[in-house]
LOPANU-896294 format. One line per 5 residues: number of its first residue (from 0); their letters; for each residue x, y, z of N, C-alpha, C. Coordinates in nm, 3 decimals, m for minus. Layout:
residues N
NUM	a	X Y Z X Y Z X Y Z ~ ...
end
This chain:
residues 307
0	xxxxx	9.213 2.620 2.699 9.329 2.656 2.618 9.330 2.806 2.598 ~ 9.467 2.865 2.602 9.469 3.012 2.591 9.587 3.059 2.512 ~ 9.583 3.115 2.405 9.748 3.192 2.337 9.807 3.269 2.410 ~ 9.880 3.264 2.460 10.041 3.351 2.504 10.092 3.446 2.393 ~ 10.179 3.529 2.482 10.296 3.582 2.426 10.423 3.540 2.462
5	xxxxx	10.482 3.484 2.388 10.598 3.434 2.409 10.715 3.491 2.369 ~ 10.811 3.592 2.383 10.917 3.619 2.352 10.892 3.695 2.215 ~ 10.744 3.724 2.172 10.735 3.812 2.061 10.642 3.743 1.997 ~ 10.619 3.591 2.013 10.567 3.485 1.955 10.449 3.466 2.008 ~ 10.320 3.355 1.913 10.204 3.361 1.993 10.258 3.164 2.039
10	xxxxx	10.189 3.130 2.136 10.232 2.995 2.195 10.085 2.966 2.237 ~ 10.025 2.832 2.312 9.964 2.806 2.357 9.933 2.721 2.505 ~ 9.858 2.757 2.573 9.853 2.679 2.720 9.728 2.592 2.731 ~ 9.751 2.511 2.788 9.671 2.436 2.847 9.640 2.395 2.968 ~ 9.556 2.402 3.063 9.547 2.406 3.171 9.498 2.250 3.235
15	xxxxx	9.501 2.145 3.279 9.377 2.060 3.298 9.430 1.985 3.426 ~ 9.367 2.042 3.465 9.408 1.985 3.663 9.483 2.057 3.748 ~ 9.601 1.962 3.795 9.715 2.023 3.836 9.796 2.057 3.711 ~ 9.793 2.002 3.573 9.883 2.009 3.471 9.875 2.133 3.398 ~ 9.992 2.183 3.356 9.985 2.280 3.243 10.103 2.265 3.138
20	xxxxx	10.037 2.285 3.016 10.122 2.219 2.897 10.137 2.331 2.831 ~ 10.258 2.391 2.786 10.304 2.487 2.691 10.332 2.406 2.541 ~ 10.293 2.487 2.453 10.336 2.376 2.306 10.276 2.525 2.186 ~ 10.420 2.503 2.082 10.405 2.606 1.999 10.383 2.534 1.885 ~ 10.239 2.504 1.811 10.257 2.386 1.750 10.255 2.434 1.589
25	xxxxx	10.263 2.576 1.530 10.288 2.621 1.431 10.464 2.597 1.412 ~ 10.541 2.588 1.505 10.706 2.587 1.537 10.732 2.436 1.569 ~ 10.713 2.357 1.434 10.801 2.245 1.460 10.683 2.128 1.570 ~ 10.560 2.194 1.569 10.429 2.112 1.630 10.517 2.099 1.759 ~ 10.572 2.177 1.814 10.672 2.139 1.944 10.572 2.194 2.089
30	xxxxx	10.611 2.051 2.158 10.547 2.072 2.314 10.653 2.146 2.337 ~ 10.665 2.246 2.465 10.741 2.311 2.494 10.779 2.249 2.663 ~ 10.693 2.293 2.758 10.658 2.237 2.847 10.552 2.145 2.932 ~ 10.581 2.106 3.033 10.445 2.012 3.143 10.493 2.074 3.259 ~ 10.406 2.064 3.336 10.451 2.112 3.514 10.352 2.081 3.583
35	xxxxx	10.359 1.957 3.726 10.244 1.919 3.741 10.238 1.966 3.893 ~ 10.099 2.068 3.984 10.113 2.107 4.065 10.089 2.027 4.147 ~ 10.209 1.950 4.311 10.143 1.884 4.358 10.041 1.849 4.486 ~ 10.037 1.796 4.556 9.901 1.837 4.652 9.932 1.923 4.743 ~ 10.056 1.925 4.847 10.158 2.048 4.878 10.161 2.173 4.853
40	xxxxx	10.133 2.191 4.682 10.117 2.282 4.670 10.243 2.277 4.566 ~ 10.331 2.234 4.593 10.525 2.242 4.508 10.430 2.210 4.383 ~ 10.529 2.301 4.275 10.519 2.237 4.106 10.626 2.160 4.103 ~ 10.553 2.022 4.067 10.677 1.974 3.945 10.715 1.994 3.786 ~ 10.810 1.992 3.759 10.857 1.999 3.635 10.862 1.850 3.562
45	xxxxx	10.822 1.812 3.465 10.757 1.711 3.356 10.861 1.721 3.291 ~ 10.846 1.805 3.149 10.948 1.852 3.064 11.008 1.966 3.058 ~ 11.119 1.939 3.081 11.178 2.065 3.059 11.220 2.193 2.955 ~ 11.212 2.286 2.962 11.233 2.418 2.881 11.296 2.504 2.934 ~ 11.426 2.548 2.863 11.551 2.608 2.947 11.451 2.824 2.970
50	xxxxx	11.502 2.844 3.053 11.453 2.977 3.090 11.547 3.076 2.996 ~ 11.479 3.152 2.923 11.538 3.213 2.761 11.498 3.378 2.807 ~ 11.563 3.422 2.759 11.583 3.607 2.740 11.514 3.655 2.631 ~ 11.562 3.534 2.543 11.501 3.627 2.396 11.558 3.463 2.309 ~ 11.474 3.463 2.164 11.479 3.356 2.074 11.649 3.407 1.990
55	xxxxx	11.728 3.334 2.058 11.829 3.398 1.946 11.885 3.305 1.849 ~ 11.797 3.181 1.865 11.842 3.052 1.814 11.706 2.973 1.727 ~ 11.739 2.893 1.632 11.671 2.855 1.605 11.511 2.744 1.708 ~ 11.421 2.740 1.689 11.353 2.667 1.762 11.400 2.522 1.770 ~ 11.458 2.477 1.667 11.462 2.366 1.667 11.633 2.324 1.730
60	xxxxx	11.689 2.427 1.782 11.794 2.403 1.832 11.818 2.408 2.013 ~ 11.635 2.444 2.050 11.694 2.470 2.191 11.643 2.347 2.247 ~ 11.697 2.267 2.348 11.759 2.199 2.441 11.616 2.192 2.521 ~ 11.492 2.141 2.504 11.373 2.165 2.628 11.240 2.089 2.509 ~ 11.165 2.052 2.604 11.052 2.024 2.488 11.029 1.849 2.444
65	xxxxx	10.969 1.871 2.330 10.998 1.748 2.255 10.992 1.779 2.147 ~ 11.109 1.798 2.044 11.111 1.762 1.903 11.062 1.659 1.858 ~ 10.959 1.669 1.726 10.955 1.594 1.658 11.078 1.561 1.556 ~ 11.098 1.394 1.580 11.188 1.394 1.457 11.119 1.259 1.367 ~ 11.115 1.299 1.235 11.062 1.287 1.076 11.143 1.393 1.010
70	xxxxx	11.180 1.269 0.897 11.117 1.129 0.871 11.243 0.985 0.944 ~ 11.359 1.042 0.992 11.418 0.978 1.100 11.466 1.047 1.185 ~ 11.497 0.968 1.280 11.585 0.999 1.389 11.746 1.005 1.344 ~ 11.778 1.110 1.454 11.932 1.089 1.485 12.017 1.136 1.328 ~ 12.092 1.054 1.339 12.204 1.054 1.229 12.182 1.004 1.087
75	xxxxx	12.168 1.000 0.976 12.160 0.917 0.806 12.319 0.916 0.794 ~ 12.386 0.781 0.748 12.511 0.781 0.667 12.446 0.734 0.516 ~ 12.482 0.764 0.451 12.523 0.689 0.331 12.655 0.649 0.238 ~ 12.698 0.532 0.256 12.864 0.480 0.219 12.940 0.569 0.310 ~ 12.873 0.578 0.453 12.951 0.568 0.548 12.985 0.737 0.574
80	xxxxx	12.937 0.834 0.510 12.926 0.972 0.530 12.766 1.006 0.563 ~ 12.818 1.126 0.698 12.695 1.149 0.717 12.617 1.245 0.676 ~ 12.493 1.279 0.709 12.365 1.349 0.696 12.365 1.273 0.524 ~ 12.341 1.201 0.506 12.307 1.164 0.377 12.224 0.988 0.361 ~ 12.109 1.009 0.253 12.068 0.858 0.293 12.066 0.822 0.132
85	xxxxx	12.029 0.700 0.133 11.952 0.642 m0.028 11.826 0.605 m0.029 ~ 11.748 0.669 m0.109 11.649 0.623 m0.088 11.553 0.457 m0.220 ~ 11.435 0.424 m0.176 11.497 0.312 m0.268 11.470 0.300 m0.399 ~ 11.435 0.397 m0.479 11.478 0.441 m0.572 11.646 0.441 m0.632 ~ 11.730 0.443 m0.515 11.880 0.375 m0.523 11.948 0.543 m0.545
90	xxxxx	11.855 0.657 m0.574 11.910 0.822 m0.525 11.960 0.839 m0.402 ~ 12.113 0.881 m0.409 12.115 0.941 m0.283 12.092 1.098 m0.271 ~ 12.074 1.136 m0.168 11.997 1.288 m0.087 12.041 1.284 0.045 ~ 12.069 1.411 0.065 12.082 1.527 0.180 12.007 1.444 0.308 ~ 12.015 1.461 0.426 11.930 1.445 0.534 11.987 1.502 0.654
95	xxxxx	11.901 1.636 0.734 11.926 1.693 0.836 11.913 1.584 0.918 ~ 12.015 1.621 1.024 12.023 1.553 1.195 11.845 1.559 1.235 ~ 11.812 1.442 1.269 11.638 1.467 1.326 11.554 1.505 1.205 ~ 11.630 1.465 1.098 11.501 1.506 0.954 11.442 1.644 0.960 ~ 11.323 1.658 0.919 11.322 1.794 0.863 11.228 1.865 0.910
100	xxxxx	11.140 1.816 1.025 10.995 1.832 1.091 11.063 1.957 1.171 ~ 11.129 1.914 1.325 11.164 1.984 1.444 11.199 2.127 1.420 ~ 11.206 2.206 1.224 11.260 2.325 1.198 11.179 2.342 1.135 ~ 11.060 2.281 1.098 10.962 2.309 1.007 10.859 2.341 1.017 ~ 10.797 2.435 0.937 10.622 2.487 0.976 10.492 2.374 0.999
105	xxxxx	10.427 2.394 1.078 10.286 2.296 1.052 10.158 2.429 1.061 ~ 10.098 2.385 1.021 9.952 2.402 0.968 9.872 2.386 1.086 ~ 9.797 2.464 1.207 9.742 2.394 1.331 9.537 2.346 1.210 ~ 9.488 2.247 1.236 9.386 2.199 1.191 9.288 2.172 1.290 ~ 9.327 2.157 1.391 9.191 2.128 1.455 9.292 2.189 1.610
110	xxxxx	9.220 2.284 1.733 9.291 2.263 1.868 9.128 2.256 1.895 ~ 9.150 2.245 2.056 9.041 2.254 2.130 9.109 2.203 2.296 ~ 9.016 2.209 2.421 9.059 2.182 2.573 9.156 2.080 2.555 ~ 9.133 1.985 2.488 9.234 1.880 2.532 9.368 1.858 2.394 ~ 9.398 1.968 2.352 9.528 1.946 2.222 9.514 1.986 2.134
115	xxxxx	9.588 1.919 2.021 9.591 2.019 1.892 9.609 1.883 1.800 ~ 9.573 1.967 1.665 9.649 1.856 1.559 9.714 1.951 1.452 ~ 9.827 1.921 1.384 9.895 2.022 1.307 9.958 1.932 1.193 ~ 9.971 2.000 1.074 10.011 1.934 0.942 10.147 1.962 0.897 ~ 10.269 1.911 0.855 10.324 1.954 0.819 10.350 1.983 0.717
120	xxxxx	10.465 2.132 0.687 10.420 2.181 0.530 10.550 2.239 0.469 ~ 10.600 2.145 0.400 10.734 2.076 0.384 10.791 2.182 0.242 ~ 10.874 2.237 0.280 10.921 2.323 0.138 11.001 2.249 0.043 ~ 11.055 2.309 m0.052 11.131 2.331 m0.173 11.262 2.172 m0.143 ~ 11.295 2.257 m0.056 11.412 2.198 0.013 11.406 2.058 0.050
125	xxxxx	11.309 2.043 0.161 11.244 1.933 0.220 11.163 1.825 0.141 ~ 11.154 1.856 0.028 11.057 1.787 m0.107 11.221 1.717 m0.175 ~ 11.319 1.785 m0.166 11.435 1.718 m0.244 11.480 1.641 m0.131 ~ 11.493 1.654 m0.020 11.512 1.561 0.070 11.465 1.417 0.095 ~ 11.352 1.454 0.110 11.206 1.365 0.122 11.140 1.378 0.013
130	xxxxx	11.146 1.294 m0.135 11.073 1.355 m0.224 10.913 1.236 m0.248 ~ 10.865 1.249 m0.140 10.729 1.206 m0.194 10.568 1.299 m0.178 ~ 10.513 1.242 m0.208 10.366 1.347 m0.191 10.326 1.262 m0.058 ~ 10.263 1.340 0.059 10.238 1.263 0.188 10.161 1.390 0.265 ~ 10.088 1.360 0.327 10.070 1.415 0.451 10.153 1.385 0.581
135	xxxxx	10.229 1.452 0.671 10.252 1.446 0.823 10.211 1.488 0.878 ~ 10.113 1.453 1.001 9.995 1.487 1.090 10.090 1.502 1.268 ~ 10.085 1.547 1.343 10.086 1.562 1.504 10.003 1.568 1.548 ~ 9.912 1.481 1.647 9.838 1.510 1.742 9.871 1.492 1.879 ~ 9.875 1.594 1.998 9.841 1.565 2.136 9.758 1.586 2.171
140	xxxxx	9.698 1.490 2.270 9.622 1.474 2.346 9.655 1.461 2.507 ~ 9.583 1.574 2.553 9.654 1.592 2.706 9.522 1.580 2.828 ~ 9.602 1.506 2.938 9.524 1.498 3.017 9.535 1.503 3.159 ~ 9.525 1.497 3.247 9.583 1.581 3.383 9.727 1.510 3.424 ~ 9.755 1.393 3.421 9.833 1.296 3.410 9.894 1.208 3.325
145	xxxxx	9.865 1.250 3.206 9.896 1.174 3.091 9.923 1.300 2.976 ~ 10.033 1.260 2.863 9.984 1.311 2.781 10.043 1.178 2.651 ~ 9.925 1.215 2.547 9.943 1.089 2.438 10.014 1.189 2.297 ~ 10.099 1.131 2.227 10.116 1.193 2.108 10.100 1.109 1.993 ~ 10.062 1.145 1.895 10.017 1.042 1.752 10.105 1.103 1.618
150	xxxxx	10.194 1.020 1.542 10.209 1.073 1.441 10.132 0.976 1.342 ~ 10.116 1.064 1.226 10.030 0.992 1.118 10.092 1.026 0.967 ~ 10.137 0.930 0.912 10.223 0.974 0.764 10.110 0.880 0.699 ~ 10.002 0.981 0.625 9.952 0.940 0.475 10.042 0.945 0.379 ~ 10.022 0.818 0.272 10.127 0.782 0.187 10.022 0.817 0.001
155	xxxxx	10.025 0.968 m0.029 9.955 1.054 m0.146 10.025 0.969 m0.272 ~ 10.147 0.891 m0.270 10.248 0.913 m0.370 10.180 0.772 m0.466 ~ 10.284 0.740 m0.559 10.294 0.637 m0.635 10.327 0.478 m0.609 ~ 10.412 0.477 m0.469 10.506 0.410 m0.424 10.529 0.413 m0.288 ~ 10.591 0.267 m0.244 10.599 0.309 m0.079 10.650 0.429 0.008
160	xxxxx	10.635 0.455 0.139 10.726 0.579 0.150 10.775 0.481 0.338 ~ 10.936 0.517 0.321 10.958 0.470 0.386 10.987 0.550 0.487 ~ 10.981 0.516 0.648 11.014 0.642 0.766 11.037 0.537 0.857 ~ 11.101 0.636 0.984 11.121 0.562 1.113 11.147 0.709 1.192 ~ 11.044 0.740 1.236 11.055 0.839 1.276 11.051 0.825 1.441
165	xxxxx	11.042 0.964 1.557 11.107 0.933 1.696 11.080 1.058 1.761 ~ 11.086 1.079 1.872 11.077 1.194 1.991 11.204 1.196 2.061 ~ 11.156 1.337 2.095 11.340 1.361 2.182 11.251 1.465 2.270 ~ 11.186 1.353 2.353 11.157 1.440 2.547 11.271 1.460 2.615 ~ 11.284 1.594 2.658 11.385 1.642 2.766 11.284 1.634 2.894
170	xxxxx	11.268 1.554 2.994 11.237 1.484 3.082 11.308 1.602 3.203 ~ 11.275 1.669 3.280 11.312 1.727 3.401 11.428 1.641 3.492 ~ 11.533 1.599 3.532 11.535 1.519 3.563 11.651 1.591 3.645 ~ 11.712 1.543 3.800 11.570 1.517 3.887 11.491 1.661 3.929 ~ 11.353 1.622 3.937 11.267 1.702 3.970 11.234 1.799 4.081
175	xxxxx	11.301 1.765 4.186 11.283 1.802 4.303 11.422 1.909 4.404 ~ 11.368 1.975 4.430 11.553 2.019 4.492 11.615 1.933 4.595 ~ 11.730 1.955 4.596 11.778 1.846 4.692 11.854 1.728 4.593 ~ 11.756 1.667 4.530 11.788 1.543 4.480 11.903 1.547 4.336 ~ 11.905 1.389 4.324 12.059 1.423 4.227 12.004 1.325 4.140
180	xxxxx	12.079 1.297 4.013 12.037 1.210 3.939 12.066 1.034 4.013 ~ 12.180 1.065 4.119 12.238 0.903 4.178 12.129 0.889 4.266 ~ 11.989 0.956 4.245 11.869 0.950 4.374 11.755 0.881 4.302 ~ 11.803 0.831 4.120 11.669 0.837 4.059 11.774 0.701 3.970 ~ 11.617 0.646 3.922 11.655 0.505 3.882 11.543 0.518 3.740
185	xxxxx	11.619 0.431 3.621 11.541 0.397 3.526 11.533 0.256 3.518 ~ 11.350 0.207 3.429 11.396 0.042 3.495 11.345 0.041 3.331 ~ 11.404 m0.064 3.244 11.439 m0.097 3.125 11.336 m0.234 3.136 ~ 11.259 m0.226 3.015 11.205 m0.389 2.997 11.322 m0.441 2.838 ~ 11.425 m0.363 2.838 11.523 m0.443 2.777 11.594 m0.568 2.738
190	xxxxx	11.578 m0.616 2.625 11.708 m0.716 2.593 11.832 m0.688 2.526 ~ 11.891 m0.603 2.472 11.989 m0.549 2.408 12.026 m0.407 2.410 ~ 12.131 m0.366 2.362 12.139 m0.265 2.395 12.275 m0.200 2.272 ~ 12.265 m0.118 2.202 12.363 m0.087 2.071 12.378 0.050 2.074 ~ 12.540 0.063 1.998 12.491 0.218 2.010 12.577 0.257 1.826
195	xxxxx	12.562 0.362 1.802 12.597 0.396 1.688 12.779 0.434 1.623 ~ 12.814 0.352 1.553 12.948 0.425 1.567 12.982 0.552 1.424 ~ 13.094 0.569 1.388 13.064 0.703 1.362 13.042 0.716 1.200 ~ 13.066 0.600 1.106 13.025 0.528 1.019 12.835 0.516 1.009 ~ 12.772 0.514 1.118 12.668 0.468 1.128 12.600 0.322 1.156
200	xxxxx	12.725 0.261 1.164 12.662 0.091 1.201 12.677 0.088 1.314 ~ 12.573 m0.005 1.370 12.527 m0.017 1.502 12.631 m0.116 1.550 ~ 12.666 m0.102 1.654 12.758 m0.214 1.757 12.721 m0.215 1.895 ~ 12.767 m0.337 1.906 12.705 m0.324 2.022 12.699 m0.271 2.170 ~ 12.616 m0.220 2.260 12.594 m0.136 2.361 12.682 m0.213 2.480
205	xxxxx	12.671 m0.099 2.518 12.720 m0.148 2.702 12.628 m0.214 2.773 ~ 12.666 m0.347 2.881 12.613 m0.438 2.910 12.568 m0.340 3.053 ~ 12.359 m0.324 3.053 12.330 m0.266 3.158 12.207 m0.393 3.217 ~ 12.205 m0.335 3.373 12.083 m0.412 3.416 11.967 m0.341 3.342 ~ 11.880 m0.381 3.415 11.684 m0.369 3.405 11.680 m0.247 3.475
210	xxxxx	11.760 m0.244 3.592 11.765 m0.137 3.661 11.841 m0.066 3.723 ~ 11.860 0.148 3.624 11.994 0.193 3.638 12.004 0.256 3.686 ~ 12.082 0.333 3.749 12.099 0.467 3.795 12.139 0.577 3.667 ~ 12.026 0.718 3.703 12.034 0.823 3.611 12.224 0.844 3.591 ~ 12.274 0.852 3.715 12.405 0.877 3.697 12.500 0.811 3.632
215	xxxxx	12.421 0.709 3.588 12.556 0.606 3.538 12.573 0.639 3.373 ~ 12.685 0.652 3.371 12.765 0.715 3.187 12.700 0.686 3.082 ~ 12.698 0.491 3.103 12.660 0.440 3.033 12.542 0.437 2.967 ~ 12.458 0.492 3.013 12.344 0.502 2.969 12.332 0.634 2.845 ~ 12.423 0.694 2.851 12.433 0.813 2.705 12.497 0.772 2.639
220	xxxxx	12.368 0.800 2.495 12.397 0.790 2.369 12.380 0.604 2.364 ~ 12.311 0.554 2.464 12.298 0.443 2.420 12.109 0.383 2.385 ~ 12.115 0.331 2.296 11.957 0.220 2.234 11.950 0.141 2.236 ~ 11.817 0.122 2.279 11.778 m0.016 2.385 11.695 m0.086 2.261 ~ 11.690 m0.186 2.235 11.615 m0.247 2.145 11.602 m0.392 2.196
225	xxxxx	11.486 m0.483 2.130 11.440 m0.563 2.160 11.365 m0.575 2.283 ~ 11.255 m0.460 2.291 11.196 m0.449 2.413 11.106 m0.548 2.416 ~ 11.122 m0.607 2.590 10.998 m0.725 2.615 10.872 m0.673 2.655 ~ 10.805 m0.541 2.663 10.733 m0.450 2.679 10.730 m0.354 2.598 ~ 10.588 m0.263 2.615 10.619 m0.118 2.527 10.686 m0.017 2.646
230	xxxxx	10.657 m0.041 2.771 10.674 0.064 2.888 10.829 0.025 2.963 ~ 10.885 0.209 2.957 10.965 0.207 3.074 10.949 0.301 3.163 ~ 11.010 0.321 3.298 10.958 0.396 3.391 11.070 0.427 3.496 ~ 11.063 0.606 3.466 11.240 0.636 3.539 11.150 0.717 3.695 ~ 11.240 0.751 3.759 11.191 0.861 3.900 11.300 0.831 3.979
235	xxxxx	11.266 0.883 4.137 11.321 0.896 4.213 11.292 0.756 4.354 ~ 11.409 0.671 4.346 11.436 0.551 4.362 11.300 0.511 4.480 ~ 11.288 0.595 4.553 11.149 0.581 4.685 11.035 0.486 4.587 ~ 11.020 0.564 4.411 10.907 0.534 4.372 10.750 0.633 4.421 ~ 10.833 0.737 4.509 10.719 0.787 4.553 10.701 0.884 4.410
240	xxxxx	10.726 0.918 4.309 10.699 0.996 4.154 10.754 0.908 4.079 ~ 10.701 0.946 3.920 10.814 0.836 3.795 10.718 0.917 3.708 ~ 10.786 0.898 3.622 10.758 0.876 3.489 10.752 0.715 3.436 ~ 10.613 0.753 3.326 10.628 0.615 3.290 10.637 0.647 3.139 ~ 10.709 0.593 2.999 10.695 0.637 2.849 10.664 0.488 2.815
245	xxxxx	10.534 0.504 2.704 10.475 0.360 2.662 10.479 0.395 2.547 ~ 10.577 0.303 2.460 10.634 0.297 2.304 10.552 0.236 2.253 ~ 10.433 0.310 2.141 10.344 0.218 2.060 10.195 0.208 2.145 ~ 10.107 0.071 2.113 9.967 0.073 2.144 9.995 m0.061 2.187 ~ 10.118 m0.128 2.096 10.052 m0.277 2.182 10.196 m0.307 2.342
250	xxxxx	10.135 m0.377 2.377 10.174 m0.410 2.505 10.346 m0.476 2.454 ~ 10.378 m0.580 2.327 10.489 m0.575 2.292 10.538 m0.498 2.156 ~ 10.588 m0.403 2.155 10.641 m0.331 2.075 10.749 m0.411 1.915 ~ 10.742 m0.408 1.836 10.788 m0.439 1.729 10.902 m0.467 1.729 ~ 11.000 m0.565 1.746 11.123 m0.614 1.732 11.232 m0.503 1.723
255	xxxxx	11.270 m0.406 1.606 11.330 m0.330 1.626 11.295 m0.184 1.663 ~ 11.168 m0.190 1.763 11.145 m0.065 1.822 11.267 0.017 1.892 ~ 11.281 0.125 1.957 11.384 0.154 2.045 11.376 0.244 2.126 ~ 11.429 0.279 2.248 11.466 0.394 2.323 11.590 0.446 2.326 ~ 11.611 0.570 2.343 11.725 0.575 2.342 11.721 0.663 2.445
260	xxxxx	11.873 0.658 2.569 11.913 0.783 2.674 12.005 0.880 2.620 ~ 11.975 0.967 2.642 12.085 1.045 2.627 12.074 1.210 2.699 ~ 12.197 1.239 2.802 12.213 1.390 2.787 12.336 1.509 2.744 ~ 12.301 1.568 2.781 12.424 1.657 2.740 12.560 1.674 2.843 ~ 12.522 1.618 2.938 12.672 1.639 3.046 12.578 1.614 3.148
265	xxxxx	12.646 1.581 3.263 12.610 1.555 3.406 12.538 1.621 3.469 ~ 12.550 1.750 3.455 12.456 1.885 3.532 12.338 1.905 3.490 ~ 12.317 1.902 3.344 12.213 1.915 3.256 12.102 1.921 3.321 ~ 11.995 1.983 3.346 11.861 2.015 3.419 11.791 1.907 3.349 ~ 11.811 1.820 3.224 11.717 1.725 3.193 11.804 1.591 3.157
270	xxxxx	11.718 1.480 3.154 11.772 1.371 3.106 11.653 1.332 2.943 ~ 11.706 1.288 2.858 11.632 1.279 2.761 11.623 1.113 2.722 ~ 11.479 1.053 2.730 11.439 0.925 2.743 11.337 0.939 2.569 ~ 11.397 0.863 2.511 11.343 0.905 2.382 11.285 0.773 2.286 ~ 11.148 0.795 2.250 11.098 0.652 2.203 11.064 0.694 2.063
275	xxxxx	11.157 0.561 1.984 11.174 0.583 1.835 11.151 0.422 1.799 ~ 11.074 0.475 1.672 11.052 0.311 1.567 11.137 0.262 1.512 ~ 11.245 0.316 1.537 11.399 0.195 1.512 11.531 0.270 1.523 ~ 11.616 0.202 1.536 11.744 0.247 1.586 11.806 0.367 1.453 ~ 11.869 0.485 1.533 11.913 0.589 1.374 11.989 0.503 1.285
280	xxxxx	11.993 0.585 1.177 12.014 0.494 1.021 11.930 0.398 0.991 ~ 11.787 0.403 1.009 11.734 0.281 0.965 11.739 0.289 0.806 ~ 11.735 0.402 0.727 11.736 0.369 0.554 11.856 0.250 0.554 ~ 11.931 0.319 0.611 12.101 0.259 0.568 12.096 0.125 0.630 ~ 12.039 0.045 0.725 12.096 m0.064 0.763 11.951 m0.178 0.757
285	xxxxx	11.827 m0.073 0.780 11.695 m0.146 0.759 11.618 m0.184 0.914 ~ 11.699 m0.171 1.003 11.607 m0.216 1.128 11.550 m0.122 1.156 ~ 11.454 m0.101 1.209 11.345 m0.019 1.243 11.262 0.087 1.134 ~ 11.304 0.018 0.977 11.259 0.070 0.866 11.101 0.025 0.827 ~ 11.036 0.156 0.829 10.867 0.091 0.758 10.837 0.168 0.635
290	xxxxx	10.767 0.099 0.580 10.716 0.147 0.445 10.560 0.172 0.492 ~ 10.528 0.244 0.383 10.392 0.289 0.421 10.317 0.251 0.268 ~ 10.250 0.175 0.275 10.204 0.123 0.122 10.104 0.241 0.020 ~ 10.090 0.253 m0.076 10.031 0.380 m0.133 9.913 0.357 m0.090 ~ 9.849 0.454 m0.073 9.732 0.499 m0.079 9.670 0.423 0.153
295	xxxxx	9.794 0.405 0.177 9.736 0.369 0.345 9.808 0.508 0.414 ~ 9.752 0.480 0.547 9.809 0.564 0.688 9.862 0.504 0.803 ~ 10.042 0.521 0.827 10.024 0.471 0.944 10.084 0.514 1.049 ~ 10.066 0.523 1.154 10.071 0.578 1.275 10.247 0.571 1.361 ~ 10.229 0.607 1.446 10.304 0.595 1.564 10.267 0.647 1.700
300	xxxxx	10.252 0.581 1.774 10.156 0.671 1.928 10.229 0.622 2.054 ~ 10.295 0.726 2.079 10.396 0.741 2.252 10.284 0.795 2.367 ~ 10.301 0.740 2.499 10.201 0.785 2.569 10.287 0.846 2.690 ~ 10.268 0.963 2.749 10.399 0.978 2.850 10.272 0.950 3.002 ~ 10.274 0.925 3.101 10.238 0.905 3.225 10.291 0.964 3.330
305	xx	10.251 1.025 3.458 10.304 1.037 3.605 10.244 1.012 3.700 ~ 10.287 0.952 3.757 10.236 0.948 3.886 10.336 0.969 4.050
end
């Protein structure tokens, strides 16, 4: 592991194999990049990170990486207006798009060759948002072909604390020159499929196979839930590369676990394959809602793969 200069900023690298992992983990505990060199000699691109001049934007606004998002994902309505939730105390409060982590400072606590772990350290603001006493922990763990991420919400307070928190990997996609997204296939261990309307209640998704093409519409802005597996696995249709993302530790993932696709337009240098503990709005509607009982810890652990 080695600190950079980054655009004025200090960052960190990691080297381990063919892999190298960029991640600024004082900024939002954010991976930045992966790039895996292959026997050829060609780099591939993992995750993507748009090529920048200068920071003129917030970190948590650029388009590359993986945001953490805590203490939810996506969107909060409350009575049907958004960025707002109740919490169950029956208060309603404020809630940023992606909660309050992906713009927020962490604390690095432990790095070393293989990752980091970082705390988050929640202001003024973020305490009226989220008002409990807690620890939020990030750990990656990286490895020439793999990398694992762990979140960990200790529950300090009086009372449950409820979260459903999620990742937003910008995935390279496709990787290779030449190729197009109608060259690359995602295969879904799916049973359903919903997407959000603008209220915040879920309805239901567009009817897809097991197995899609990157190009097809339908697949943005839509969540896959009721997975018959924790693993899905996108690439380039040969199968000769993929990605594989494994939601959770156990082999079947929790009823209202979810993925969600989504990019920004057709051209987009990435496709974003994103594994979250329940569909957005979980305060507001309850699926993919957990409590964390006082005085426990509990987790969430995404594993990304290539081969």
């Amino acid at each position: 592991m080695e600190s950079l200069n980054y655009l004025g900023q200090t960052i960190r690298r990691w080297q381990i194999g063919g892999s190298t992992f960029l991640a600024w983990p004082e900024a939002g505990a954010r991976l930045m990049h992966w790039n895996h060199a292959r026997g050829d000699g060609s780099v591939r691109e993992v995750i993507h990170w748009p090529d920048l001049a200068e920071l003129d934007q917030p970190v948590a606004k650029i388009r590359g990486g993986n945001p953490v998002l805590f203490p939810f994902s996506a969107r909060t309505y409350e009575a049907g207006e958004i960025h707002f939730w109740r919490d169950p105390q029956g208060q309603r409060r404020p809630m940023p798009m992606h909660g309050i982590a992906r713009q927020g400072a962490f604390n690095v606590d432990h790095m070393d060759q293989t990752g980091f772990r970082a705390t988050f350290q929640p202001t003024a603001v973020d305490r009226d948002v989220y008002p409990y006493d807690y620890e939020f922990r990030v750990t990656y763990r990286f490895e020439e072909h793999r990398l694992t991420c762990e979140f960990a919400l200790s529950n300090l307070d009086t009372s449950p604390i409820p979260w459903s928190a999620g990742h937003h990997f910008y995935f390279a996609a496709p990787w290779t020159d030449g190729e197009t997204r109608d060259d690359y296939f995602i295969k879904f261990p799916s049973a359903e499929t919903v997407r959000q309307n603008e209220t915040g209640i879920l309805e239901p998704g567009p009817p897809l196979s097991r197995l899609v093409t990157l190009s097809n519409p339908d697949l943005v802005d839509t969540i896959h839930v009721g997975l018959e597996n924790n693993q899905l696995k996108f690439g380039p249709k040969d199968d000769s590369e993929h990605v594989i993302v494994s939601l959770g530790t156990e082999s079947k993932p929790a009823p209202d676990a979810a993925v969600v696709t989504w990019t920004s337009d057709p051209d987009a240098p990435f496709y974003c394959v994103e594994p979250w503990m329940g569909p957005p709005n979980a305060a507001g509607h309850g699926r993919g809602l957990h409590l964390v009982p006082v005085g426990n810890t509990a987790h969430f652990t995404v594993n990304v793969a290539i081969g």
